[in-house]
C-alpha positions in Angstrom: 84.9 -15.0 46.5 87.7 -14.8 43.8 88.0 -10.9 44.7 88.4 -12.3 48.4 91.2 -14.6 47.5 92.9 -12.1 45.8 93.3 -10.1 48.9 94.3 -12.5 50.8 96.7 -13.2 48.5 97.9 -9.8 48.7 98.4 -9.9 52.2 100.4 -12.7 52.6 102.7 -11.3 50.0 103.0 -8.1 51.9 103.9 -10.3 55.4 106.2 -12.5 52.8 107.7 -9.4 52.3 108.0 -7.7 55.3 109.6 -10.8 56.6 112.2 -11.6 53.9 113.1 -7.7 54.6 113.3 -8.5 57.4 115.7 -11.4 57.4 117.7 -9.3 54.9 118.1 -7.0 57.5 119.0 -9.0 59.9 121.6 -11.0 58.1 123.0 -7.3 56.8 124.0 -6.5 60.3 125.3 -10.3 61.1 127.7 -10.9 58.0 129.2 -7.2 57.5 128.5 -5.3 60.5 128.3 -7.7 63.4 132.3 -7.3 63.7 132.1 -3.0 64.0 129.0 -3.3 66.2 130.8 -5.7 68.5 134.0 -3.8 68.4 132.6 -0.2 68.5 133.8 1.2 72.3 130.9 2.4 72.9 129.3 -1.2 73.2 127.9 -1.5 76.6 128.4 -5.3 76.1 132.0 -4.9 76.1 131.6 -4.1 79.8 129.5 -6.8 81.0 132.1 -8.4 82.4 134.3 -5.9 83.5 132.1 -6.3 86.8 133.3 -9.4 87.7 136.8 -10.2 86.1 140.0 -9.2 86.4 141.6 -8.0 83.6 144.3 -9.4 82.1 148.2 -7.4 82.3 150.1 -6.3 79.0 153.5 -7.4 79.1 156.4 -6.7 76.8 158.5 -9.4 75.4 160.8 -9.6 78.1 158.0 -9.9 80.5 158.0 -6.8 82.3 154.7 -5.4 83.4 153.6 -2.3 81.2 149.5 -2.3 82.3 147.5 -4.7 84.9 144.5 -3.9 87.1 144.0 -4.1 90.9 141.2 -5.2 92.7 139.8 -2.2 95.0 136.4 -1.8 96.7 134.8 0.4 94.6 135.6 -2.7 91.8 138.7 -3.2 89.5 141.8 -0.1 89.3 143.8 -0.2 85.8 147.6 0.9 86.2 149.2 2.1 82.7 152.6 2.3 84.5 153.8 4.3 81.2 151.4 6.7 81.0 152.5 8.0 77.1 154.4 5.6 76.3 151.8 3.0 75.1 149.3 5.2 74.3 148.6 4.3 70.7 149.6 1.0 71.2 147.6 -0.2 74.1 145.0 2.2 74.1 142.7 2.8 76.9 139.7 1.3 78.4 137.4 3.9 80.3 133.9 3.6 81.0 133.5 7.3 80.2 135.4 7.2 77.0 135.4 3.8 75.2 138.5 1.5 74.3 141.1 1.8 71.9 144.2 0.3 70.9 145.2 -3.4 71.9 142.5 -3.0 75.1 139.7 -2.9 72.4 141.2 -5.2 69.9 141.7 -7.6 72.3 139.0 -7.4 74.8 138.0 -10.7 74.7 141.0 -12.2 75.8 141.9 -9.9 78.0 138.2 -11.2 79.6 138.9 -14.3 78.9 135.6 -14.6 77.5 134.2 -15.5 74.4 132.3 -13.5 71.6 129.6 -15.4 71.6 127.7 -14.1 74.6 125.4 -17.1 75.4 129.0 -19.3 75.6 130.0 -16.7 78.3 126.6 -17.2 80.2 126.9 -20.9 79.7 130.5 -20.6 80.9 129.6 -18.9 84.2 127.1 -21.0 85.0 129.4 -24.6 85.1 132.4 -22.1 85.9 132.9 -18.8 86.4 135.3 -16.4 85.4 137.1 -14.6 87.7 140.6 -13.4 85.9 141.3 -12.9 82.5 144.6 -13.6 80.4 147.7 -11.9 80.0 149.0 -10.3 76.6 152.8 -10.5 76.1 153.9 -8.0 73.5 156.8 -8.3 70.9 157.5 -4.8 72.1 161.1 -4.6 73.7 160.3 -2.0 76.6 163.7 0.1 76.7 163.8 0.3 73.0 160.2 2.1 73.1 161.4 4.2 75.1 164.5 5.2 73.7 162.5 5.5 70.6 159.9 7.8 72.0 162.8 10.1 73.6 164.7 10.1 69.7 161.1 11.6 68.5 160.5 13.7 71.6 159.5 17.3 69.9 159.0 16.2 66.3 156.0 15.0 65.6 155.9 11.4 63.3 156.6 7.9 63.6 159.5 5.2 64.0 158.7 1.4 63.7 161.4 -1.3 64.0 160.9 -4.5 63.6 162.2 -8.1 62.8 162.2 -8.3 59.3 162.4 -12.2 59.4 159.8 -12.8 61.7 157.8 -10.1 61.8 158.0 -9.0 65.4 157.5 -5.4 66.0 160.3 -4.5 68.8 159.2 -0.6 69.0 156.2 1.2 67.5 156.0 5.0 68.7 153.7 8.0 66.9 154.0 11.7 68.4 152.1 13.5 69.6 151.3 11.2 72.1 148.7 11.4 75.3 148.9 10.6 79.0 146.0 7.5 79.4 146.5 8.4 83.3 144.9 11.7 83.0 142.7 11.0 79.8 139.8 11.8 81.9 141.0 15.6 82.7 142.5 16.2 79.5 139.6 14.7 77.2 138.6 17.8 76.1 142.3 19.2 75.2 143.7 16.1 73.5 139.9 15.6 71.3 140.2 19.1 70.4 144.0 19.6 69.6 144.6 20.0 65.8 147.8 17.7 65.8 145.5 15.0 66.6 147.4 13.2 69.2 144.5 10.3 69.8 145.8 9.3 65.9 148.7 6.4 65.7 150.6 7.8 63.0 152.4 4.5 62.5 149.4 2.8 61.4 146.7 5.2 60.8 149.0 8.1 59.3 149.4 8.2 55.0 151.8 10.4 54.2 153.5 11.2 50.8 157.2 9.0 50.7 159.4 10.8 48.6 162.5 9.0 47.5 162.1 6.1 49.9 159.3 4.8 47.4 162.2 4.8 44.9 162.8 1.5 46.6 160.0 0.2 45.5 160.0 2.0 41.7 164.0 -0.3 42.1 162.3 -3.1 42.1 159.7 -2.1 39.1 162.6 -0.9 37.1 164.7 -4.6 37.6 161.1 -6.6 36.1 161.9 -4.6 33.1 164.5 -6.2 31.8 164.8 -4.2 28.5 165.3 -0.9 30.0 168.3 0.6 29.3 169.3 1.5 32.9 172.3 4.3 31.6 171.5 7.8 32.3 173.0 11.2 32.1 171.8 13.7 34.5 172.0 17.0 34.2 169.8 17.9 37.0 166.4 19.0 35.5 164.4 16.8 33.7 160.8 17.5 31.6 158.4 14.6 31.5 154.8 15.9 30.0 155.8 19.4 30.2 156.6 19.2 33.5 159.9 19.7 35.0 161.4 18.0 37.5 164.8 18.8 39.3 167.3 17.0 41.8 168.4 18.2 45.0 169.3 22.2 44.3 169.7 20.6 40.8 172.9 19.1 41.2 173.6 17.3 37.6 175.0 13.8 38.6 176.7 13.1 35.1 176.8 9.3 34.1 174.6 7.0 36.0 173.3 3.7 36.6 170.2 2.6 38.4 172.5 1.7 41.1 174.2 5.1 41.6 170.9 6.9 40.8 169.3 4.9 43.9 172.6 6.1 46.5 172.0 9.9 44.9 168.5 9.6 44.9 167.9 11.2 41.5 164.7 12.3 41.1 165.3 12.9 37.2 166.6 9.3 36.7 163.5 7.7 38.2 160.7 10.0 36.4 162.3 9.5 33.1 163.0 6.1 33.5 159.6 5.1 34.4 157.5 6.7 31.7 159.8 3.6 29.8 158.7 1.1 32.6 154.8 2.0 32.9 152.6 2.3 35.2 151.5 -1.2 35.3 155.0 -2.9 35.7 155.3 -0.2 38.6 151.5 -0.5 40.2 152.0 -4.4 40.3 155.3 -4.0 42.2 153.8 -2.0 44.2 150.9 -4.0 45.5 153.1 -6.6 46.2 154.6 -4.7 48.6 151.3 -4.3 49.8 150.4 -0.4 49.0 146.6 -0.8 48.0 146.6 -3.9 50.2 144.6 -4.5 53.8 147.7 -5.1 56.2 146.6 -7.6 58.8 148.0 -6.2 62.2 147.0 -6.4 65.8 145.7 -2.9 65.4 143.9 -1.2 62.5 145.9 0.2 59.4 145.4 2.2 56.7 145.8 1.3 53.4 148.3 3.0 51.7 147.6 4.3 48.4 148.6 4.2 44.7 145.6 4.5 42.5 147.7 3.9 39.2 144.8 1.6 37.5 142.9 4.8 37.0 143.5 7.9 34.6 147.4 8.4 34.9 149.3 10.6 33.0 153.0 10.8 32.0 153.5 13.9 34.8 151.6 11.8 37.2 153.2 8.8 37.0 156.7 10.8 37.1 155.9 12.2 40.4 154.6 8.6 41.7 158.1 7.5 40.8 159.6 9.6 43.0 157.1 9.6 46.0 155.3 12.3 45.2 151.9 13.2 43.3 148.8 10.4 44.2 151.3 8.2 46.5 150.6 8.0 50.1 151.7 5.1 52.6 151.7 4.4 56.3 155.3 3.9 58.5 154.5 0.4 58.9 153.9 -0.2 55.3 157.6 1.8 54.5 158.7 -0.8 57.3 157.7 -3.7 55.6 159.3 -2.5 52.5 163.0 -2.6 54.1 162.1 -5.8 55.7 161.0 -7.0 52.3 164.0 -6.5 50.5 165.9 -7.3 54.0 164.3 -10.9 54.1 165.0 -12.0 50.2 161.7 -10.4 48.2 159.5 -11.7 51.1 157.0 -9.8 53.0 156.0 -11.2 56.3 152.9 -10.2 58.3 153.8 -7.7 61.3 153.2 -9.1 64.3 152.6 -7.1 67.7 151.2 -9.5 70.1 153.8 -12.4 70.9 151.6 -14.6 73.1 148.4 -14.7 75.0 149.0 -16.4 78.4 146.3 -17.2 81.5 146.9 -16.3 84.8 149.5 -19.3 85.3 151.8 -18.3 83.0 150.2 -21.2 80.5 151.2 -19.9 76.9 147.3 -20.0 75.4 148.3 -18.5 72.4 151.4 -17.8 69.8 151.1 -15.7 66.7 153.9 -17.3 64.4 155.4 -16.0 61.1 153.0 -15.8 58.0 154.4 -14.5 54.1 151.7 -12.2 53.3 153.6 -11.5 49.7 156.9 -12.0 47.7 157.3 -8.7 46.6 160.6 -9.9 44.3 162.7 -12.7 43.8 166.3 -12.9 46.3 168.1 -12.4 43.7 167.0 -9.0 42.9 166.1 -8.0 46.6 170.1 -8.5 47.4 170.7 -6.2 44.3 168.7 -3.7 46.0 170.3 -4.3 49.1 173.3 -3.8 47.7 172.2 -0.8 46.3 171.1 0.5 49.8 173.9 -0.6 51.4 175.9 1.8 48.7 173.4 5.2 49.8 174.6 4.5 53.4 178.3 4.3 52.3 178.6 6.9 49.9 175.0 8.4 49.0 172.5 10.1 50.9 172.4 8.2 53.6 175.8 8.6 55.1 174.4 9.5 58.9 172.7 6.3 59.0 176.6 4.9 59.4 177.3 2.6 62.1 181.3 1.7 62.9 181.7 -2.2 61.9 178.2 -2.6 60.7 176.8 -2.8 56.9 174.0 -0.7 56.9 171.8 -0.8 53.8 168.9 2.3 53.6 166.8 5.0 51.7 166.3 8.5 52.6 163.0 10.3 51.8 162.4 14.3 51.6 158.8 14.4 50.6 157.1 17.7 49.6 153.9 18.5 51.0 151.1 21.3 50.7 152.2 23.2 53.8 155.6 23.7 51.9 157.5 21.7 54.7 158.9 18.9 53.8 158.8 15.4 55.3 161.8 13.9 56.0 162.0 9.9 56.3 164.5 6.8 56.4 164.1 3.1 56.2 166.9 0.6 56.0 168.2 -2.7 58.0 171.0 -3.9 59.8 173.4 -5.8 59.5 172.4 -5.5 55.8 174.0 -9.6 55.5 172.2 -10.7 58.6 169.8 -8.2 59.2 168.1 -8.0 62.5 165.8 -4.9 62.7 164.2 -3.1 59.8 163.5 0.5 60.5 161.2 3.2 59.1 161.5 6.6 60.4 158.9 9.5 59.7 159.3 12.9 60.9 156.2 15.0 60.0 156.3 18.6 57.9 160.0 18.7 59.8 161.2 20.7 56.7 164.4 19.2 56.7 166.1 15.9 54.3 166.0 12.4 55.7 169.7 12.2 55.3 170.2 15.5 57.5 167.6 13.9 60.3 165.5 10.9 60.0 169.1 8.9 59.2 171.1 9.9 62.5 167.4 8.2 64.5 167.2 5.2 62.1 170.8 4.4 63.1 170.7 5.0 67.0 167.8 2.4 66.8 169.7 -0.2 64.6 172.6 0.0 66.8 170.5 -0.3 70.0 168.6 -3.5 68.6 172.1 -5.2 67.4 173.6 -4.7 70.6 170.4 -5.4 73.3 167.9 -7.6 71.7 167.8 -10.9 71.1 165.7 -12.7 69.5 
């Protein structure tokens, strides 16, 4: 009898246990992996609809049409009247191949349905849907494309955006693809080695340079015992290491301000052995390098890893943009915005509003501070500092007649031995209304000489066109 118990006993612990597996299971996929299952573009449930609605137009902020669909009798025609130009940032949405970009991201709305897919069978039962909602971008149209045309031939990134609110008025990574002829070309653009299906902006890390020295500015000013006087002399040895400037030019007598406008590499690797990576690191988190960006569209994190093992050499060459430091565009963009909006970082935004059919605003993202990177006080002396690289340093072809332009330039070696060149800045550096970031990939030329003269032509296009 007792011997009968006891496997009994048995068995309901194996079934107790098989079923709390179970439930572990279960509960596995539901907390962390229900939002990739349900996103993945490869979900067929991401099409159940697509039957029976029509799906809703992207629009850019001025409310011209960039994508809609068309009823036909073989079922529902999408139009990307752009072909390239929105490529990475509305994506696609083939049966064959999947969704990306904003057509993935925001499926749902574009639907007008809901994630929970009883809701939607409830829903269609009292009332069904038969068109989904409209998306209005913060994307000004003729700015994306004069963007795309600045980068035609190069490959990289530009971003601008509002560095008050957020808004993102033009987002363009190159290569790009034609969505219109995705179908014929799948096999060409999957297996090109530049990777064109990649958004750069968001997606792409790529090593700084001297741009980052705007962010090592603001470690530097937390410090406020370091002796910011420096002679240069053009080379510079930090842990046996030398480092040089530009064709190691010696500079003489500096200050951090004049060592920002000449970009001196020595400056910055000697004075931040004195600083420390942890004064440093902390700045640079708040300006959201190691830090999940919260965008319409995925993003990388960029990348700093200075709480590890970090030597004097290494932390030298982080300084400066180079070594273990990698960041995306965007995040470069919302480094001039920082400084541009007083020390705060606000959240980029890409989608304005949702709207139904009507024109009935559903939806409005607003302006969220995801950090305060410094206090206003030292972002205007950075500012100023910028201001002085456009007027006298580095950044001279970033100029614009009767405008105070504040900027960085960036030359950032790589392991192919060609160079990245990049720029960020804002405009009107008093009342700035578009931050910039600039990009152009293994270009094997200096910011100043190229990624400046772009940076500019889209400052000057924004002042003069957009409003906000």
């Amino acid at each position: 009898m007792k011997q009968e118990i006891r496997r009994i006993i048995l068995v309901l612990a194996g079934l107790c246990l098989v079923f709390i597996s179970l439930i572990v299971y279960i509960s596995y996929f539901q907390v962390f992996k229900a939002t990739a299952i349900k996103n993945n573009s490869y979900n067929k449930r991401l099409w159940i609809n697509e039957e029976s609605i029509l799906r809703g137009s992207f629009l850019d902020r001025n409310g011209q049409t960039l994508v809609y669909s068309e009823k036909k009798d073989s079922g529902y025609e999408r139009h990307y009247l752009f072909g390239r130009l929105y490529s990475h940032i509305i994506g696609y949405s083939y049966r064959e191949y999947g969704k990306a970009g904003l057509e993935l991201q925001y499926n749902n709305q574009l639907l007008n349905s809901s994630e929970n897919a009883a809701i939607n069978e409830l829903k269609n039962l009292v009332s069904p849907t038969t068109e989904g909602n409209d998306i209005k971008l913060t994307i000004d149209h003729d700015l994306q494309a004069k963007a795309r045309n600045l980068l035609k031939g190069k490959k990289g990134s530009i971003i601008a955006m509002n560095p008050i609110n957020g808004e993102v008025y033009a987002m363009v990574s190159l290569p790009d693809f034609d969505v219109n002829s995705l179908k014929e070309d799948w096999k060409n653009i999957t297996e090109n080695p530049d990777s064109p299906l990649v958004n750069r902006a968001t997606q792409g890390l790529y090593a700084p340079g001297s741009v980052f020295k705007v962010i090592t500015t603001a470690a530097f000013l937390e410090d406020e015992d370091l002796d910011t006087s420096y002679q240069c002399t053009g080379t510079a040895n930090v842990g046996g290491y030398e480092f040089s400037d530009y064709n190691k030019k010696a500079h003489g007598s500096l200050d951090l301000k004049g060592a920002l406008a000449e970009s001196c590499n020595t400056y910055f690797t000697t004075k931040s052995i004195e600083v420390g990576k942890e004064t440093i690191g902390d700045t640079a988190e708040k300006f959201m390098i190691n830090n999940i960006i919260p965008f319409d569209l995925p993003v990388k994190n960029s990348q700093f890893p200075y709480k590890g093992a970090l030597d004097k050499t290494e932390l030298a060459s982080a300084s400066i943009g180079q070594g273990k430091v990698l960041v995306t565009p965007l995040n470069m963009a919302m480094v001039a915005s920082g400084i541009a909006n007083g020390g705060h970082i606000v959240k980029p935004v890409l989608v304005k509003e949702i709207l139904s059919k009507e024109g009935k605003v559903l939806k409005t993202n607003t302006t969220e501070i995801l950090s305060i990177a410094t206090d206003p006080i030292k972002a205007n002396m950075i500012k100023e500092m910028m201001v002085e690289t456009v007027n006298s340093g580095t950044g001279t072809k970033a100029r614009i007649k009767n405008v105070k332009v504040a900027g960085k330039t960036g030359t950032a070696e790589t392991a192919s031995g060609k160079s990245h060149a990049w720029f960020i800045g804002f405009a009107p550096a008093d009342d700035p209304k578009v931050a910039v970031a600039v990009v152009l990939e293994e270009d094997d030329s200096t910011g100043g000489s190229s990624a400046a003269p772009i940076a500019r032509d889209i400052m000057l296009h924004v002042i003069n066109n957009i409003k906000e």
